[in-house]
MIZA-798994 format. One record per atom (N, C-alpha, C): y, z, x; residue in one letter; residue number from 0. Coordinates in pm, whole numbers, plus 50000, padded with zeros to 5 digits. Layout:
+-------+-------+-------+------+-----+
| north |    up |  east | code | pos |
+-------+-------+-------+------+-----+
|     Y |     Z |     X |    A | NUM |
...
+-------+-------+-------+------+-----+
This chain:
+-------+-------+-------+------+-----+
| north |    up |  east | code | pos |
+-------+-------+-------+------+-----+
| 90550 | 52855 | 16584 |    X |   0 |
| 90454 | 52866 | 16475 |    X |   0 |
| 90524 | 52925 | 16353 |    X |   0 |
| 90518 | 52870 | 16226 |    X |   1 |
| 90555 | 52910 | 16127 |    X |   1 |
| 90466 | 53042 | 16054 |    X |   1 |
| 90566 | 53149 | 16021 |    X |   2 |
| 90536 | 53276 | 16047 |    X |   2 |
| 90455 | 53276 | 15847 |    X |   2 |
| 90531 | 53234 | 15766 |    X |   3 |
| 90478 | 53264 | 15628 |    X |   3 |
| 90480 | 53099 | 15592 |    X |   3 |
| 90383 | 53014 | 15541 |    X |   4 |
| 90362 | 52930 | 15490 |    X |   4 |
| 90397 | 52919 | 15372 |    X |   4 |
| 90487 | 52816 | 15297 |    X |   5 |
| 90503 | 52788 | 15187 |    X |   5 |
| 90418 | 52836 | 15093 |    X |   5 |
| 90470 | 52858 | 14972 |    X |   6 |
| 90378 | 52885 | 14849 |    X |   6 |
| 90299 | 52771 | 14792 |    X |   6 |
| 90206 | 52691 | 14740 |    X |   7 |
| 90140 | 52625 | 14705 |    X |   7 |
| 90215 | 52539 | 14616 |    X |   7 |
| 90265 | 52597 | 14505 |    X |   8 |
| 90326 | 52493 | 14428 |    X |   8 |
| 90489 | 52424 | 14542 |    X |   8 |
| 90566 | 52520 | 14616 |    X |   9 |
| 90663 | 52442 | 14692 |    X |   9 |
| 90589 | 52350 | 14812 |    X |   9 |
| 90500 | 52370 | 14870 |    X |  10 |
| 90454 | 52307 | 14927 |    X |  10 |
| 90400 | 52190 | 14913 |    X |  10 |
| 90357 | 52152 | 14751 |    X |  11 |
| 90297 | 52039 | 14679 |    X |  11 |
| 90426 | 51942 | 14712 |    X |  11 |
| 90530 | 51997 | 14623 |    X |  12 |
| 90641 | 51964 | 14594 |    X |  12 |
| 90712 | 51889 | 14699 |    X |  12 |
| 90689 | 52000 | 14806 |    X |  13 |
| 90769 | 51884 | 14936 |    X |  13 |
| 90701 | 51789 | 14968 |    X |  13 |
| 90533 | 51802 | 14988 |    X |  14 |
| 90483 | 51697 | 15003 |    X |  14 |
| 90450 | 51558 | 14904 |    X |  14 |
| 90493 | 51583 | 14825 |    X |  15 |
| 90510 | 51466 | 14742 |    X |  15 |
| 90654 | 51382 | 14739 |    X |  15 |
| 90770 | 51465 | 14772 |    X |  16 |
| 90862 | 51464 | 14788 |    X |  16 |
| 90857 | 51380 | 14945 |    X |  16 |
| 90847 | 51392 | 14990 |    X |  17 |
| 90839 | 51391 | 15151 |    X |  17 |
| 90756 | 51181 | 15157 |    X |  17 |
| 90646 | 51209 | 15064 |    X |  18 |
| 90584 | 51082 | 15072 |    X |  18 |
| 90648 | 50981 | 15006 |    X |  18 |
| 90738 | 50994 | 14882 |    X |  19 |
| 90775 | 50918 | 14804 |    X |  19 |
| 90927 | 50849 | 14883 |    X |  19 |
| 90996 | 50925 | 14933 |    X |  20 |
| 91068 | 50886 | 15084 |    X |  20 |
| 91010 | 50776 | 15181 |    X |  20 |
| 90904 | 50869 | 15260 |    X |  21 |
| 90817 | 50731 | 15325 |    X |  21 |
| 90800 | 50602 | 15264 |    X |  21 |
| 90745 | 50588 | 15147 |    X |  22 |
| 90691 | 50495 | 15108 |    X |  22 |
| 90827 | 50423 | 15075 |    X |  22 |
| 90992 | 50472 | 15024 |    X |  23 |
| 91047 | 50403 | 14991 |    X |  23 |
| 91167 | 50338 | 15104 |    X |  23 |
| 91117 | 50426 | 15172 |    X |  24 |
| 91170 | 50335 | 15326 |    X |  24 |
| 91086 | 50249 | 15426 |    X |  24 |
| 90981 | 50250 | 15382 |    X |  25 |
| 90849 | 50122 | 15465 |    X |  25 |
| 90900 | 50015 | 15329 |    X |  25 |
| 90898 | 50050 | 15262 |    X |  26 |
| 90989 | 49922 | 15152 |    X |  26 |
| 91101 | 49858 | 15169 |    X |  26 |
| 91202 | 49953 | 15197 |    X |  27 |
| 91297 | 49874 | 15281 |    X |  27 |
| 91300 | 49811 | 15363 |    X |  27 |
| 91204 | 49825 | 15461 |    X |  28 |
| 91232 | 49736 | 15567 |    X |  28 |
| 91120 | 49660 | 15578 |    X |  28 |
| 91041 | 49627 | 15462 |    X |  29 |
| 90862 | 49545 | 15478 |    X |  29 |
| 90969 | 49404 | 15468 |    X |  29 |
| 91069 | 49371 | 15464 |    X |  30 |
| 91114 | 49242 | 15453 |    X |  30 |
| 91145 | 49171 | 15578 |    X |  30 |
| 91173 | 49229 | 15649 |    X |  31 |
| 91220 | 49223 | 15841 |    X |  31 |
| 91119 | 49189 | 15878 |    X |  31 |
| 91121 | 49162 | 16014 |    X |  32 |
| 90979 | 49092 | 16067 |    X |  32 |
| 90886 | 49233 | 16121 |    X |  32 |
| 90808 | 49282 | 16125 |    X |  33 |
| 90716 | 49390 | 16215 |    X |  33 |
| 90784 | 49487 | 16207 |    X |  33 |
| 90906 | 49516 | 16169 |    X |  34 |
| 90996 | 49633 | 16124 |    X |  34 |
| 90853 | 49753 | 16067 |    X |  34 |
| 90801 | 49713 | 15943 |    X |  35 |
| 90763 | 49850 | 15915 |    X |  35 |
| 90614 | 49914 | 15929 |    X |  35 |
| 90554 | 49734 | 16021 |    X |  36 |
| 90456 | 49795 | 16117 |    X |  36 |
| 90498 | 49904 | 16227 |    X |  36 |
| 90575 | 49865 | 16286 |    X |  37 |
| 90620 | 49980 | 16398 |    X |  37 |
| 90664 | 50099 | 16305 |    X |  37 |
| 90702 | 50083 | 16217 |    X |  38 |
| 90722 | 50239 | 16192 |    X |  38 |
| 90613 | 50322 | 16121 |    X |  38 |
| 90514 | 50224 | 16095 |    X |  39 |
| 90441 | 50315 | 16061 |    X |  39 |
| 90338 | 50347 | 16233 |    X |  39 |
| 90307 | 50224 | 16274 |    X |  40 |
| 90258 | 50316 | 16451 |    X |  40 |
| 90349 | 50404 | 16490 |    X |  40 |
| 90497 | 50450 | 16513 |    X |  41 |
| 90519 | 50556 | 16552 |    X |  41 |
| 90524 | 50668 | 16417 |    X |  41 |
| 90492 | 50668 | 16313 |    X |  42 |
| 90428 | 50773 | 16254 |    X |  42 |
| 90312 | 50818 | 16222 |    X |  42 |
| 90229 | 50745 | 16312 |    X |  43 |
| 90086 | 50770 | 16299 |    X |  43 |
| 90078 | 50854 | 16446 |    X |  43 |
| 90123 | 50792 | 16530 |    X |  44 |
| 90134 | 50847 | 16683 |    X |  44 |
| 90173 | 50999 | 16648 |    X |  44 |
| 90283 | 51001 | 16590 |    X |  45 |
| 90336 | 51140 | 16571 |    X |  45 |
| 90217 | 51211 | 16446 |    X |  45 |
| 90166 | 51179 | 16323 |    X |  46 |
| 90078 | 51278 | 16298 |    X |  46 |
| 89956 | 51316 | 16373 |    X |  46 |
| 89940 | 51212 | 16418 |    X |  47 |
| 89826 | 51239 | 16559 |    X |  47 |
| 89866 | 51350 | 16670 |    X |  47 |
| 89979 | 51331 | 16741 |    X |  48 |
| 90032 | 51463 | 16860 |    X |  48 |
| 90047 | 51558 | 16775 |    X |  48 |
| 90095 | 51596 | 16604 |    X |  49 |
| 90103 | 51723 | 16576 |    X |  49 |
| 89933 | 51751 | 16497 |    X |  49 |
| 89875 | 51687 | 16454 |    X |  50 |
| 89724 | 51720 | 16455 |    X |  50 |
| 89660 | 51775 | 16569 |    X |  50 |
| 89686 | 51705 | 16700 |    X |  51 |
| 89651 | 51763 | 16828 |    X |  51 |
| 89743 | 51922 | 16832 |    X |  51 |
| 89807 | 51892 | 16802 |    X |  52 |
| 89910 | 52055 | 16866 |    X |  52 |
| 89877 | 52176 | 16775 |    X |  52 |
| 89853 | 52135 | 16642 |    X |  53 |
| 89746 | 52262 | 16556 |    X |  53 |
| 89643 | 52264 | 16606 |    X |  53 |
| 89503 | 52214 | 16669 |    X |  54 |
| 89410 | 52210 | 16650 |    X |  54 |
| 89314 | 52156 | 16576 |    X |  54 |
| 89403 | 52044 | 16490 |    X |  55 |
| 89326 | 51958 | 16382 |    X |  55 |
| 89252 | 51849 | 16449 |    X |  55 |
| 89129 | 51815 | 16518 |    X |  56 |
| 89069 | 51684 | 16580 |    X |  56 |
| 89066 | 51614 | 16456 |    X |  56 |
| 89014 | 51619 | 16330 |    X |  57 |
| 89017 | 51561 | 16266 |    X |  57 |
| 89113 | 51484 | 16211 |    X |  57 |
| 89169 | 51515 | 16199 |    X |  58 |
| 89326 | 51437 | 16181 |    X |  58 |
| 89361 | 51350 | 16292 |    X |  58 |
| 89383 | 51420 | 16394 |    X |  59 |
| 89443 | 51298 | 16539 |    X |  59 |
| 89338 | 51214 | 16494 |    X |  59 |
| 89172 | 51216 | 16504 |    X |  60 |
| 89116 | 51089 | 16526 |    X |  60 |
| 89156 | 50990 | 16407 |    X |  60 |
| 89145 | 51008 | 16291 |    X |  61 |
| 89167 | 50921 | 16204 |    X |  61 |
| 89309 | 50894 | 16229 |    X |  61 |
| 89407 | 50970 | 16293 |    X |  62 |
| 89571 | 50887 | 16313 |    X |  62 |
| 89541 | 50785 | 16398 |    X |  62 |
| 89490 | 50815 | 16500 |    X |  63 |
| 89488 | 50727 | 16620 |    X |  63 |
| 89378 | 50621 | 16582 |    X |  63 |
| 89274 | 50652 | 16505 |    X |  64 |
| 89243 | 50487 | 16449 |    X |  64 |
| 89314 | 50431 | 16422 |    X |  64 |
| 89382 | 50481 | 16314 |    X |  65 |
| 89495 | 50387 | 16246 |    X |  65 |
| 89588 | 50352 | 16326 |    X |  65 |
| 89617 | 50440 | 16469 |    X |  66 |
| 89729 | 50342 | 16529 |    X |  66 |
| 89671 | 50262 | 16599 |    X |  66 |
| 89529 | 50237 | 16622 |    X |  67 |
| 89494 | 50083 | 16704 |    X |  67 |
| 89467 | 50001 | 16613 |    X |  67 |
| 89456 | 50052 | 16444 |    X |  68 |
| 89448 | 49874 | 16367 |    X |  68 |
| 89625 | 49837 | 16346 |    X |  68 |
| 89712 | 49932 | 16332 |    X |  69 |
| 89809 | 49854 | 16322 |    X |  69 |
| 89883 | 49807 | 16485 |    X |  69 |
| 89815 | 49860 | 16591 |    X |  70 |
| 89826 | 49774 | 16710 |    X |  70 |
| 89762 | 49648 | 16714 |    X |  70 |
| 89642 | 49704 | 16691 |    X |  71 |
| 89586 | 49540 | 16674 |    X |  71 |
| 89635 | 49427 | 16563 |    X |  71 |
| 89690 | 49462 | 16456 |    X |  72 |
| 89803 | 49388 | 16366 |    X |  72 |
| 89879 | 49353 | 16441 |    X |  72 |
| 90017 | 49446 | 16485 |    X |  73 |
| 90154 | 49372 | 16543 |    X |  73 |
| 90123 | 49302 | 16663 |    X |  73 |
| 90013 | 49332 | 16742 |    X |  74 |
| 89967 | 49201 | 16883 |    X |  74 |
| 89935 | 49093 | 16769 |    X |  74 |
| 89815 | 49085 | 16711 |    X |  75 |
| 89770 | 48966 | 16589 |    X |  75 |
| 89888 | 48874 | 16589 |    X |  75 |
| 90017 | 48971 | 16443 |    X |  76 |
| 90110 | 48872 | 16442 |    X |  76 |
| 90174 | 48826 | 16484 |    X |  76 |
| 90239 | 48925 | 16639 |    X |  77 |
| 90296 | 48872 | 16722 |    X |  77 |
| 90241 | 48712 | 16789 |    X |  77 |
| 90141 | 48742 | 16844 |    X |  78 |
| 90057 | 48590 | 16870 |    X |  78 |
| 90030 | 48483 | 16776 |    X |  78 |
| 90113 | 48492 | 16598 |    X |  79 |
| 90057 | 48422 | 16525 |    X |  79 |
| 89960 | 48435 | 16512 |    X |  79 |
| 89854 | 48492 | 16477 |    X |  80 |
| 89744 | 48516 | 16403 |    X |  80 |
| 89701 | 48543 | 16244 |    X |  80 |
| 89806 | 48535 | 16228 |    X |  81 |
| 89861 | 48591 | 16036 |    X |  81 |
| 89735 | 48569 | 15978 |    X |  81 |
+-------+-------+-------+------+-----+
């Protein structure tokens, strides 16, 4: 457990920082086939187990929605369903 939590403004900072990364590496690889579906299901999986491991339900449930529509996507396209 993290003992002193970031200050508000560094904390903004990384998290904006942190997203603008994500987003520019699901870009990189949105050209590949299902490449950056799967990466975003195993980063939904993972904010979901650390939502579970704080105590956040709210969070896991809305992760884990989101990881059965983009399951239900990569089965979809896998089967041709586009």
């Amino acid at each position: 457990m993290i003992a002193d939590p970031l200050p508000g403004v560094v904390a903004g900072l990384f998290t904006v920082f942190a997203l603008i990364g994500m987003i520019n590496a699901t870009n990189h690889s949105d050209g590949l086939d299902g490449l950056a579906r799967g990466q975003a299901l195993l980063s939904l999986i993972a904010i979901a187990a650390l939502g579970w491991l704080v105590g956040d339900t709210v969070v896991s449930i809305i992760a884990l929605a989101a990881t059965g529509a983009f399951a239900c996507s990569i089965w979809a396209w896998g089967r041709g369903m586009r």
